[in-house]
C-alpha positions as CSV (number, residue, x, y, z in Angstrom):
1,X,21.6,100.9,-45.3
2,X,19.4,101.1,-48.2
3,X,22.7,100.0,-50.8
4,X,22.4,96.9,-49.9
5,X,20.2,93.8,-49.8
6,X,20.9,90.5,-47.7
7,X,19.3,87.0,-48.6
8,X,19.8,84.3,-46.5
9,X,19.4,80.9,-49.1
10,X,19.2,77.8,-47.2
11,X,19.1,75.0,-49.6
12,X,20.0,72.5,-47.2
13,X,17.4,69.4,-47.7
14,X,14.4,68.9,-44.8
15,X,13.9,65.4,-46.1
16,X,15.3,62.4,-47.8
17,X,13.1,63.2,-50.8
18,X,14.1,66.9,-50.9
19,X,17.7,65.7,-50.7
20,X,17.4,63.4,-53.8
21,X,15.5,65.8,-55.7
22,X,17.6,67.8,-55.2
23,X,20.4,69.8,-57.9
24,X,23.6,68.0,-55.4
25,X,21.5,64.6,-55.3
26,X,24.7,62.8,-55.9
27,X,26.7,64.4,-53.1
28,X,23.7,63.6,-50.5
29,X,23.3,59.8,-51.6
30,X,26.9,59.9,-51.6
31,X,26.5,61.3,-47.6
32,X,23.4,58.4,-47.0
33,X,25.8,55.8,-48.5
34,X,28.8,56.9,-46.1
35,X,26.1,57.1,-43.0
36,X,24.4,53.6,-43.5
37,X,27.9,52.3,-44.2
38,X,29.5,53.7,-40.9
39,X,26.3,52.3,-39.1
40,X,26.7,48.9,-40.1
41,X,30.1,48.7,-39.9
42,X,30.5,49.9,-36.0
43,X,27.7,47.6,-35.2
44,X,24.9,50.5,-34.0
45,X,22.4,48.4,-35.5
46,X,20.9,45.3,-36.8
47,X,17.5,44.6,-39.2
48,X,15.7,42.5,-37.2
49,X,11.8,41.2,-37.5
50,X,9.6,43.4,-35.5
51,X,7.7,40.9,-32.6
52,X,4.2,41.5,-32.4
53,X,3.4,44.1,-30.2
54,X,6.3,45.7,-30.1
55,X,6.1,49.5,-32.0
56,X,9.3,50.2,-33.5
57,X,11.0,53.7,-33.3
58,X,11.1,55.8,-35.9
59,X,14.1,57.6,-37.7
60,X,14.9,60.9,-39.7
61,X,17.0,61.9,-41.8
62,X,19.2,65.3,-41.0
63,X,21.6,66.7,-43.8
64,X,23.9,69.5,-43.5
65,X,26.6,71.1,-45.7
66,X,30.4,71.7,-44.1
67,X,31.3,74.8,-45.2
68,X,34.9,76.5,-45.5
69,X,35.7,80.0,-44.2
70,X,35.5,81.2,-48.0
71,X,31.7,80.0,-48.4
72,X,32.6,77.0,-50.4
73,X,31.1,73.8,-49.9
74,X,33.8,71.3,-48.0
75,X,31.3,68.4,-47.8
76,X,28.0,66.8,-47.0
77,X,26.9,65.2,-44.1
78,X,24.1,63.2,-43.3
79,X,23.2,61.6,-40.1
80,X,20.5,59.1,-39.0
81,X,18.4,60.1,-36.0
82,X,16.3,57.9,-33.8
83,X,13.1,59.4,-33.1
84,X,13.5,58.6,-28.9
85,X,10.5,61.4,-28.5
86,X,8.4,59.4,-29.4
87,X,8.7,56.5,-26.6
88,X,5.8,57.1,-24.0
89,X,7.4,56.0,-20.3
90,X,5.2,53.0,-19.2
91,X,4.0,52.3,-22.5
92,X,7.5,51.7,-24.4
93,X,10.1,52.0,-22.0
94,X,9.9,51.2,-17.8
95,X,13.2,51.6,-16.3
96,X,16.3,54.5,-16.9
97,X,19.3,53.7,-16.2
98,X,21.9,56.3,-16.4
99,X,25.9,55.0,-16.0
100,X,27.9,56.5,-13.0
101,X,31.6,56.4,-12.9
């Protein structure tokens, strides 16, 4: 009805620079920190010296806040994303392999 007004606020951060200009900066480096941390210490990935010719893939940055059923903010979450979208078959990538029990 006419008594009442809803406004949907997402402040949830599109990029890393929106995340650490943000007013809950600390909670998202805090949320970068535990991502890069969990990454290096499963072993997902390595720094390595590009080789010539080769075109690296890209990555992004996704943020999101964990919510509880009151509204409240539980915690922060950040995850890092390969960019695999961007890999042209042929040109990056040949084969496909795809695991079958």
């Amino acid at each position: 009805g006419d008594d009442f007004a809803i406004y949907l606020v997402d402040d949830t951060p599109k990029t890393i620079d929106d995340a650490y200009s943000s007013l809950d900066a600390d909670f998202w480096k805090e949320a970068v920190r535990c991502e890069m941390d969990s990454i290096m210490a499963n072993g997902t990935w390595e720094v390595v010296e590009c080789l010539y010719g080769c075109k690296p893939v890209g990555c992004k940055w996704l943020f999101k806040k964990k919510l509880r059923l009151d509204g409240t903010n539980e915690k922060y979450k950040a995850s890092l994303m390969a960019k695999g979208y961007t890999q042209k078959e042929g040109e990056d990538f040949f084969d496909t392999y795809s695991p079958v029990a």
